[in-house]
C-alpha positions in Angstrom: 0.0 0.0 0.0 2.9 2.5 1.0 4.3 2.0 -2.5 1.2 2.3 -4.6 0.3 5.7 -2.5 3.6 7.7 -3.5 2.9 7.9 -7.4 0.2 10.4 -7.0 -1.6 11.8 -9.8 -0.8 14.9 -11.0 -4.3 16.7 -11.1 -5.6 20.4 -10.7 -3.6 21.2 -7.7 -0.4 20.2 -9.6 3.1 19.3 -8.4 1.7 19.4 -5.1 0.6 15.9 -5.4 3.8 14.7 -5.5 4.7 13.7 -1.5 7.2 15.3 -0.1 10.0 12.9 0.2 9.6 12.2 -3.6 10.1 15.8 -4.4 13.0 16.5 -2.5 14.8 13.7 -4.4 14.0 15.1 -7.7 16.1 17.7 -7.9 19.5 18.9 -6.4 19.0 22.3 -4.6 20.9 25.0 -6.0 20.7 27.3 -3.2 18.8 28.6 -0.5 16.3 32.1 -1.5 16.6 34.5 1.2 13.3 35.1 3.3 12.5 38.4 5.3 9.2 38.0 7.9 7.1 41.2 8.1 5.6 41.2 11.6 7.5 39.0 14.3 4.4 38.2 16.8 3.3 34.6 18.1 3.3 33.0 14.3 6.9 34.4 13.6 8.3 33.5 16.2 7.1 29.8 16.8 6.4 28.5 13.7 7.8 30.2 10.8 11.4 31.1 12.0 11.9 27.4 13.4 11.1 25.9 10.1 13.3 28.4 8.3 16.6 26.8 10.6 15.4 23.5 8.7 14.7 24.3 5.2 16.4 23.0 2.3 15.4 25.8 -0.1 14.7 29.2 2.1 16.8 30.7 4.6 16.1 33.6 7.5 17.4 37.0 5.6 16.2 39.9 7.4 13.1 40.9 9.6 11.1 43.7 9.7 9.0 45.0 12.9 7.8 48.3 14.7 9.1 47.3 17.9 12.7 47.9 18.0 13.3 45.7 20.9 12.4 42.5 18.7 14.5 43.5 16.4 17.8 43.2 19.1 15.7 39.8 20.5 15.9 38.5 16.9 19.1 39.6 15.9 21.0 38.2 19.0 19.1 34.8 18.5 19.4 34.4 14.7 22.7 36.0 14.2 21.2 39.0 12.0 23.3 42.0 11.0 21.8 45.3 12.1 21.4 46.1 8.5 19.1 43.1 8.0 16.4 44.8 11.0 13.9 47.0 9.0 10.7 48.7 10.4 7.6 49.9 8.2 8.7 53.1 7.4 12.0 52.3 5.8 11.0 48.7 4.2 10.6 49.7 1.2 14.6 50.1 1.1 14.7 46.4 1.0 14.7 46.7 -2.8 18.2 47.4 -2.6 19.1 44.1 -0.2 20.2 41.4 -2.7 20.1 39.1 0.0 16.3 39.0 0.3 14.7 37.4 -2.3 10.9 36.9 -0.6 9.3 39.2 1.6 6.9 37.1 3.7 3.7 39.1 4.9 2.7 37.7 8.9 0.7 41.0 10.0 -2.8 41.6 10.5 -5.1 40.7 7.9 -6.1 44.3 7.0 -2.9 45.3 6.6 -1.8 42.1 4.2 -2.5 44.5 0.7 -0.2 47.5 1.6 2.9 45.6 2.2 2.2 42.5 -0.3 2.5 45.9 -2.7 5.1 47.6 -1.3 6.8 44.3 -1.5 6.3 44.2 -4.9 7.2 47.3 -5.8 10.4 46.3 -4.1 10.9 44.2 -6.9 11.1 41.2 -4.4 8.8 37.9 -4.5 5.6 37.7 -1.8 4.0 34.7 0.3 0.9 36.0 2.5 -0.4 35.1 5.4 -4.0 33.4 4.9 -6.8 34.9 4.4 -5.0 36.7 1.7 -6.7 40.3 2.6 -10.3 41.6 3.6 -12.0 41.7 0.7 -12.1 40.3 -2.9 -11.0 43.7 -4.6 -8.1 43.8 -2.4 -6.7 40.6 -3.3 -6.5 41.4 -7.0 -5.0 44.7 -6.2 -2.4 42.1 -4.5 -2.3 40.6 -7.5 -2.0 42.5 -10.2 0.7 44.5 -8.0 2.8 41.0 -8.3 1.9 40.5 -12.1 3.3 43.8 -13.2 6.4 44.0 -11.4 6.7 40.1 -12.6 6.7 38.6 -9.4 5.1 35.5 -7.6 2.5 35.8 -5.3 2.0 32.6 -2.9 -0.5 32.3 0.1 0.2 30.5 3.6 -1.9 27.4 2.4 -0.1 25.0 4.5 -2.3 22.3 4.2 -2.1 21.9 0.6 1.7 20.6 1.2 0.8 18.3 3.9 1.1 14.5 3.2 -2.4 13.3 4.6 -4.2 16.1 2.9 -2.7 15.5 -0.4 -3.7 11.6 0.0 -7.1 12.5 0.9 -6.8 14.7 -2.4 -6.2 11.6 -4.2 -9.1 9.7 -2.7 -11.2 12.2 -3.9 -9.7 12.8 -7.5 -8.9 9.0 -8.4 -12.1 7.7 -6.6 -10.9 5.4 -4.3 -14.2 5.7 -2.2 -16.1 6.1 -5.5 -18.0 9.5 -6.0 -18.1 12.2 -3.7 -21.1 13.2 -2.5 -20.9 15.2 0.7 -18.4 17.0 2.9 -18.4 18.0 6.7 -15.8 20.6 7.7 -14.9 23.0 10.5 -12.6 24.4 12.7 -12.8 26.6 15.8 -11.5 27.5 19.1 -12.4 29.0 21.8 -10.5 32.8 22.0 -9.2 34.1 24.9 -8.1 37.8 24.9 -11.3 40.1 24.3 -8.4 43.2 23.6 -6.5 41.0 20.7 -6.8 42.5 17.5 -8.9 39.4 16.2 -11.3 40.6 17.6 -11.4 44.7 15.8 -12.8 44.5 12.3 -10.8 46.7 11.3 -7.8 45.1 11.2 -9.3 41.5 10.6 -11.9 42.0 8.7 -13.7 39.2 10.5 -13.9 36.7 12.9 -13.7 33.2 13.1 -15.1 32.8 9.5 -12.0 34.9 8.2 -9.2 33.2 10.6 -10.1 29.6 11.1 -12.9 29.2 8.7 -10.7 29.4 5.8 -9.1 26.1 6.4 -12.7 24.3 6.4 -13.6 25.8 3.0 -10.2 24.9 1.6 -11.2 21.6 2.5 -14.5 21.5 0.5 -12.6 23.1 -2.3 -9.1 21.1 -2.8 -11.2 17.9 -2.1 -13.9 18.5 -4.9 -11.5 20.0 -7.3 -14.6 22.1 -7.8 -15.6 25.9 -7.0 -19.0 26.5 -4.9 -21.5 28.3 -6.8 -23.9 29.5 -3.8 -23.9 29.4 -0.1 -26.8 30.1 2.3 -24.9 31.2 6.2 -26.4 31.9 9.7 -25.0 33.3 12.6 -24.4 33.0 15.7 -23.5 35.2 19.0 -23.5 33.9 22.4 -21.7 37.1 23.2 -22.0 40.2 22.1 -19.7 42.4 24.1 -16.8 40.4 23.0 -17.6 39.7 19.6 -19.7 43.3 19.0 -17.6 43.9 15.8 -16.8 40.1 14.7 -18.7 37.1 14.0 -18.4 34.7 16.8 -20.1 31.1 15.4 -21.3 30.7 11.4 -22.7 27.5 10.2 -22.9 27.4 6.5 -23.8 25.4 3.8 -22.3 25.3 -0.2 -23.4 23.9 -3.2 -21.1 22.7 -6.0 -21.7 22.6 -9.6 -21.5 18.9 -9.8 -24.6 18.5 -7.4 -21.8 17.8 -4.3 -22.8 19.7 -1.2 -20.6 21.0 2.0 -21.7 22.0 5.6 -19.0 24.0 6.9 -18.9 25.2 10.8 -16.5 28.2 12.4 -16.4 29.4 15.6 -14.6 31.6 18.4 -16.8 30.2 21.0 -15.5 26.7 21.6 -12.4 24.0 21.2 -12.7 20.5 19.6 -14.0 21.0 16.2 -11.0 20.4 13.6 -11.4 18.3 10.6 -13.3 17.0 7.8 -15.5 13.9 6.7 -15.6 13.2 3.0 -18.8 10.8 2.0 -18.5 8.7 -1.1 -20.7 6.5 -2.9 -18.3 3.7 -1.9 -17.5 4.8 1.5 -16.1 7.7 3.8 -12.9 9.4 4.6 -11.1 12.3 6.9 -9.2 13.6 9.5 -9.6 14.7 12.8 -7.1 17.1 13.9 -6.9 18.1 10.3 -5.7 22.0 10.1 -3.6 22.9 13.5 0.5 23.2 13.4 0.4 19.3 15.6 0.3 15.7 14.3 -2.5 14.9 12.3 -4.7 12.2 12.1 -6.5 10.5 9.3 -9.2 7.4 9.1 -11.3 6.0 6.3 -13.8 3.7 6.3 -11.5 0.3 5.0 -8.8 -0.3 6.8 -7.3 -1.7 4.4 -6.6 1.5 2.7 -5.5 3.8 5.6 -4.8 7.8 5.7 -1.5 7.6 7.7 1.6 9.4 7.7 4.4 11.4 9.8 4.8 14.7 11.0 5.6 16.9 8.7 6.5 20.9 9.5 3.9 22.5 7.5 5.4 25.9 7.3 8.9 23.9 6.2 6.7 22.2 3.4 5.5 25.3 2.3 8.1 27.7 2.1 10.3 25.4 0.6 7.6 24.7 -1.9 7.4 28.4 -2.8 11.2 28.6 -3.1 11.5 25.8 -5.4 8.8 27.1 -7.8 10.8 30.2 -8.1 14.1 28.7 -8.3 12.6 26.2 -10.6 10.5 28.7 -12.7 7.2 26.4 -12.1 3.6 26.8 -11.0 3.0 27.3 -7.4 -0.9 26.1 -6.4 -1.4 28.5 -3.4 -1.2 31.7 -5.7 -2.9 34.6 -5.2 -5.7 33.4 -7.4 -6.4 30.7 -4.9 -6.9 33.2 -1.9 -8.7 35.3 -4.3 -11.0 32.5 -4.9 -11.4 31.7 -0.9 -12.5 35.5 -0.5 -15.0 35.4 -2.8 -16.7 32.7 -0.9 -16.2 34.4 2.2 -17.8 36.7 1.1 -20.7 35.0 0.1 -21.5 33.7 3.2 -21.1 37.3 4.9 -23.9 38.4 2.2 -25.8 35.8 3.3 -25.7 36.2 7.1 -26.8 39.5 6.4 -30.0 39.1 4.0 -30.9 35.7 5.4 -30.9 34.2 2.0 -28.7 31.9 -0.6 -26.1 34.3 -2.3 -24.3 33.7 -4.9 -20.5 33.1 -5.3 -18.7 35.8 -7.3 -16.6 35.4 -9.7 -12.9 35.5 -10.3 
């Protein structure tokens, strides 16, 4: 079984597919591309700087922050010259540091467009942060900032590199529990801090639905291989003090061109929901945890044909995946158009929590 999963197809979501042992033996690495992280809070600093001590492609260039005093934590720790500590009012000198060759964006949702186009400007490659911004207008200002100054554009779709994903990717496309007819997804916790700036519109744009949310829709999407065509939402708030500008729980439900349907669930209000059931004609697969930075775990309905594999770093995976598309001059799957494509579903289902009725999805 081990050997007859590692030839995956290649399908819509393209080299991808490919698991990533097999990948890194296809090719020799001709060098590492130098990464700068915009914004060094919780996600910096214990996720994406780790996995950039450990990649084969990417490196740690420089950082940029407003607080000088992470700048001297970060320097000290990663062995940074001073000149490689930028803040936001003099990044857009990074256009003339030949050591930085991606500018990766880790700052509040709202303020993903400005630098994703400063950074382009710069003349330098961009990976985002997920959701890509806080509306659909300002994700193609994103990206047709990167397409004129002839730059990539990748967003922090993690799960689309990750081994048991990609085989439940294959389930789906190749049929392996016949047709697929129906998919549960969701993914919430419960938040703590009521001053966090989750919780201000203004600089996330949403709530649970925008931060979490997005990894239950990926689901639906990458697993169907198709794009919803209408969602009907409801909402609901347990507290309104602490989620007055943000949506606190959403349930919604999608319908695919093919017939297939999706019931999604976010919320901020409680832990435990994290994962996904896919329902074939033939059977049933998933995962449950399926979308946090641990181990995940997969099942399907045979045991003979089991969703199993090892830990993985996911920001590794996809950093490295980006760096190799650009050293390699090949498609990268988590482009701009694909967070494009999630916004445009989100918001859909903030249309409909707002009229009470089905809306329809907009188009690219």
């Amino acid at each position: 079984m081990e050997m007859q999963r590692r030839p995956f197809i290649r399908t819509t979501l393209g080299a991808s597919l490919v698991p990533l042992a097999a990948r890194a033996a296809e090719t020799t690495t001709p060098g590492k591309l130098g990464w700068a992280l915009v914004g060094l809070g919780s996600l910096s600093t214990n996720q994406i700087a780790p996995a950039l001590q450990m990649t084969t492609r990417s490196k740690l260039a420089a950082v940029v922050t407003g607080t000088p005093g992470k700048g001297v934590k970060w320097r000290e720790k990663y062995g940074l010259p001073a000149e490689k500590i930028y803040n936001y009012e003099n990044f857009d000198t990074i256009a003339n540091d030949p050591d930085v060759d991606v500018v990766y964006i880790v700052l509040p949702n709202s303020m993903h467009r400005e630098f994703v186009i400063r950074a382009a400007k710069a003349g330098k490659h961009v990976f985002c942060e997920k959701p890509m911004a806080n509306t659909p207008d300002e994700c193609r200002e994103m990206i047709a900032a990167c397409a004129a100054a002839k730059r990539r554009l990748g967003i922090g779709y993690r799960c689309q590199f990750e081994a048991h994903h990609l085989e439940a990717v294959r389930f789906a496309r190749e049929k392996v529990f016949g047709d697929l007819q129906h998919i549960d997804a969701g993914f919430g916790f419960a938040i703590g801090d009521p001053t966090q700036w989750r919780l201000r519109k203004k600089l996330a744009g949403g709530g649970a639905l925008m931060d979490v949310g997005v990894y239950a829709l990926q689901a639906c999407r990458y697993l169907s291989g198709e794009e919803p065509v209408e969602v009907s939402a409801i909402e609901t708030k347990t507290d309104p003090v602490k989620f007055a500008e943000v949506d606190e729980t959403i349930n919604w439900l999608m319908r695919f061109p093919s017939g297939l349907t999706a019931k999604c669930l976010t919320t901020y209000r409680f832990s435990g929901c994290e994962g996904f059931t896919a329902y074939g004609s033939k059977g049933r697969f998933g995962m449950q945890p399926a979308f946090g930075y641990g181990n995940f775990k997969g099942w399907t309905s045979n045991p003979e044909i089991p969703l199993a594999f090892p830990h993985v770093d996911h920001f590794l995976a996809e950093m490295d995946e980006f760096s190799r598309a650009i050293i390699e001059d090949k498609p990268f799957v988590a482009d701009g158009t694909e967070g494009l494509r999630d916004m445009l579903v989100l918001d859909a289902v903030y249309r409909s929590v707002a009229s009470g009725k089905k809306e329809s999805v907009g188009k690219v």
